[in-house]
GULUM-717788 format. One record per residue (C-alpha): x, y, z; residue in one letter; residue number from 1. Coordinates in nm, 3 decimals, decimal comma, m for minus. Layout:
N
       px       py       pz  aa    i
        X        Y        Z   a  NUM
...
END
This chain:
198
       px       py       pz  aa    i
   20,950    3,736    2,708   x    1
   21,259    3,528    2,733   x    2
   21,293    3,182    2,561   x    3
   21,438    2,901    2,731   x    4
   21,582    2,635    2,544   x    5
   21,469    2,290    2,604   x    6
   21,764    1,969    2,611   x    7
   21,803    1,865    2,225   x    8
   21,737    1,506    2,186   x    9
   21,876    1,314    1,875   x   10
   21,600    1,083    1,759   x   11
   21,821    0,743    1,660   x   12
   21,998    0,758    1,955   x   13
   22,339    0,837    1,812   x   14
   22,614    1,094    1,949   x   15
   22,599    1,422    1,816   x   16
   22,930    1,629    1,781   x   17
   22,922    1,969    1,961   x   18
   22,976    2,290    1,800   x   19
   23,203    2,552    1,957   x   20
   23,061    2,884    1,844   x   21
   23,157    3,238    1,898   x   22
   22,952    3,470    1,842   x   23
   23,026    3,873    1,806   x   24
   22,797    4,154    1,775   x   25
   22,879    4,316    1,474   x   26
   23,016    4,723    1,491   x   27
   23,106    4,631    1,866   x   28
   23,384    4,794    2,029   x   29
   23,490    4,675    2,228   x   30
   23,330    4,379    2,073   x   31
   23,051    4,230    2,277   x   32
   23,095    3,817    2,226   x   33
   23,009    3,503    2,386   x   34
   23,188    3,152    2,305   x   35
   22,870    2,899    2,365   x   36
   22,936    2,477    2,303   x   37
   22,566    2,331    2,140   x   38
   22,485    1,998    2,018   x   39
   22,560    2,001    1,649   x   40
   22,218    1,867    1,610   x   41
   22,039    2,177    1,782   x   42
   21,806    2,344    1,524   x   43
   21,822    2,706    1,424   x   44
   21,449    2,809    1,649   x   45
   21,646    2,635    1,961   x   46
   21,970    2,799    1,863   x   47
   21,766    3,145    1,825   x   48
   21,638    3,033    2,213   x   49
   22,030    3,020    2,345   x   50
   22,155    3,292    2,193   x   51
   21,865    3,519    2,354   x   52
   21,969    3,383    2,705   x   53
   22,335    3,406    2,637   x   54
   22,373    3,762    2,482   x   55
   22,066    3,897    2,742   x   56
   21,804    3,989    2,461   x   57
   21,478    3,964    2,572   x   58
   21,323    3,813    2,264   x   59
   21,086    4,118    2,209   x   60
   21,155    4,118    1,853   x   61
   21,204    3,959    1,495   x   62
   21,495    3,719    1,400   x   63
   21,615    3,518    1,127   x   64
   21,919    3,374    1,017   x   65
   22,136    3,411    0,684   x   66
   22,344    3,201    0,529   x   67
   22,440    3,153    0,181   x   68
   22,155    3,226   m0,002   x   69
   21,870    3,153    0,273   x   70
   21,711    3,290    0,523   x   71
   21,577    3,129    0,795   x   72
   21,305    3,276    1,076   x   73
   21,017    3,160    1,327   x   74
   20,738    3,056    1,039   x   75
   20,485    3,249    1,261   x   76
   20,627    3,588    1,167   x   77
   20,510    3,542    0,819   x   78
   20,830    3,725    0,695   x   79
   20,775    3,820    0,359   x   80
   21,026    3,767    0,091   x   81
   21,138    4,067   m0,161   x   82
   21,263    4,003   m0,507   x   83
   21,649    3,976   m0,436   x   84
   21,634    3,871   m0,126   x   85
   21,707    3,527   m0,002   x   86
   21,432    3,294    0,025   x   87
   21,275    3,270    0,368   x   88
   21,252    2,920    0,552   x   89
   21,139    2,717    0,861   x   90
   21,397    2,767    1,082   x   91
   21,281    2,431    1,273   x   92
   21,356    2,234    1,020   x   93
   21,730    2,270    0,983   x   94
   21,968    2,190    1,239   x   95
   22,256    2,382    1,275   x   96
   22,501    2,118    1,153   x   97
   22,280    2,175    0,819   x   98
   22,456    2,509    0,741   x   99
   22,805    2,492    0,956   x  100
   22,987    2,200    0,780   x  101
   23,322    2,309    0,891   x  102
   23,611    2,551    1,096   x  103
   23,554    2,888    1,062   x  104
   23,216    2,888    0,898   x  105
   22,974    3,153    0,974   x  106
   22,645    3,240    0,982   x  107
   22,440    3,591    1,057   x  108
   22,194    3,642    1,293   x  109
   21,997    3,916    1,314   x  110
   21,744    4,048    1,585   x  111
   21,516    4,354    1,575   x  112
   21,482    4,444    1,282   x  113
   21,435    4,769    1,332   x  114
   21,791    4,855    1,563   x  115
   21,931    4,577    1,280   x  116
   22,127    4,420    1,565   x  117
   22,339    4,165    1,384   x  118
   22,564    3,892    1,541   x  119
   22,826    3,701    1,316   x  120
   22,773    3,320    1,450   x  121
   23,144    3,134    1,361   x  122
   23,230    2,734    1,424   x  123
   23,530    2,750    1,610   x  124
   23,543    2,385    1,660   x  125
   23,387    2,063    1,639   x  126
   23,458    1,810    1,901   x  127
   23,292    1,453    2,037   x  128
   22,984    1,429    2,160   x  129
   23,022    1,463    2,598   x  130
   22,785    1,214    2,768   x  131
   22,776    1,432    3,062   x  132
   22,578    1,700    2,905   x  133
   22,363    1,573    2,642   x  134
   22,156    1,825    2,457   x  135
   22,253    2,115    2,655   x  136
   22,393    2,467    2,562   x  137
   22,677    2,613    2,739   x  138
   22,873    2,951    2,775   x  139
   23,259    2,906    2,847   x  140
   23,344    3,268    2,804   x  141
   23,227    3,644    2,656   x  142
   23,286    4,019    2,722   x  143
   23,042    4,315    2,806   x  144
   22,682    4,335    2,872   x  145
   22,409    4,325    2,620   x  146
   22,298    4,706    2,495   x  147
   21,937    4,748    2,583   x  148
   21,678    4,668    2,381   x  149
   21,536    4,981    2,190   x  150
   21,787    5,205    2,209   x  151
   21,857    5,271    1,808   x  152
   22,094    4,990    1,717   x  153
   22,474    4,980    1,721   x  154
   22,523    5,403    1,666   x  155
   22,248    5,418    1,898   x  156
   22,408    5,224    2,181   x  157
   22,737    5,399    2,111   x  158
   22,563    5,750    2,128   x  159
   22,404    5,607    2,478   x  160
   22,696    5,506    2,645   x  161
   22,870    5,858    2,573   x  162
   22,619    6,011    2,710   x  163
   22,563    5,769    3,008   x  164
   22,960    5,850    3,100   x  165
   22,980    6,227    3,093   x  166
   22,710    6,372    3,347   x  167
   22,786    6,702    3,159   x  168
   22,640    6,537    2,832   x  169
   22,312    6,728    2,733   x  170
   22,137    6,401    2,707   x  171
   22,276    6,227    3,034   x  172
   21,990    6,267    3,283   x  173
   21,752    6,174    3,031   x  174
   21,936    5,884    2,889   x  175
   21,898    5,778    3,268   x  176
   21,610    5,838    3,321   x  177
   21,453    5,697    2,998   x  178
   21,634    5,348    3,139   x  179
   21,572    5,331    3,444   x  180
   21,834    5,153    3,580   x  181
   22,202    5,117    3,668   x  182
   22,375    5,011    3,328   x  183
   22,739    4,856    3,359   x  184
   22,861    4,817    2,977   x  185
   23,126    4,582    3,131   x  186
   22,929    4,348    3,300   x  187
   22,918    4,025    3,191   x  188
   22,928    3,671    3,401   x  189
   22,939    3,307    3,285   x  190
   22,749    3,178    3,558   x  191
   22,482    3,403    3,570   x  192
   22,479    3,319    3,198   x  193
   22,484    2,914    3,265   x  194
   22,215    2,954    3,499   x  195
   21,991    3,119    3,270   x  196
   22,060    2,824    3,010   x  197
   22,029    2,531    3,269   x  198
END
């Protein structure tokens, strides 16, 4: 089930900056990324929304975010904390602006946690609020398609797409036939990607 993200509204009324973000899924290469602009304001379950849209996950799995010391998930997933590792909140309750303060910043997010798909999430810039699209996510740019869901992770999308390519591959008509459809590693498109957001 894909999420779509509402508008964000900021309660008193004031202008929020926007956040220019890139974010890269990590072990890429080429690197899969998408640059997205978000209110500043946005918390991390409506951030979790956009990046599902704008990568093309189809929110089938667990998230949270890392950063610093914290974790932060979907309170519904009842993720369990471990000793030595970070403490696990609400991601509702913290807006994004909360944890990127400034320029190159990062966070981590991570989805399925069995393929461990993780996505570095960097401020690239913060600039005025725009009247014209209050509360609204957009994409301005990215590279490549999203790997499929289920497919083992990073290695395992790597170990697809070689065998995808070379019809001589022992594992190529199954590979094909286990995802039944056309797969174009290159294909990415802003608009397709807007449209989803909007």
């Amino acid at each position: 089930m894909i999420m779509q993200p509402n508008r964000v509204t900021n309660r008193v009324g004031k202008p929020t900056p926007i956040y220019q973000l890139k974010v890269l899924l990590n072990g890429s290469q080429p690197p899969i990324w998408r640059r997205l602009q978000i209110p500043a304001a946005a918390n991390l379950g409506w951030l979790h929304a956009v990046l599902q849209v704008a990568i093309g996950w189809t929110n089938s799995h667990l998230h949270d975010f890392i950063c610093g010391e914290h974790s932060y998930a979907d309170p519904r997933a009842e993720l369990q904390e471990y000793e030595g590792d970070p403490s696990v909140l609400d991601e509702t309750k913290f807006k994004v602006a909360d944890l990127l303060h400034d320029i190159h910043e990062r966070l981590v997010y991570k989805y399925d946690f069995g393929d461990s798909w993780e996505h570095v999430v960097i401020l690239e810039a913060i600039l005025p609020s725009d009247a014209s699209k209050p509360g609204s996510a957009v994409c301005l740019a990215g590279s490549r398609a999203c790997p499929p869901e289920d497919c083992g992770g990073i290695w395992g999308y790597m170990e697809l797409l070689k065998a995808l390519k070379n019809k001589k591959h022992p594992e190529h008509r199954r590979r094909q036939e286990w995802l039944g459809r056309p797969f174009d590693p290159e294909s990415f498109g802003v608009a397709k990607v807007n449209k989803a957001l909007q």
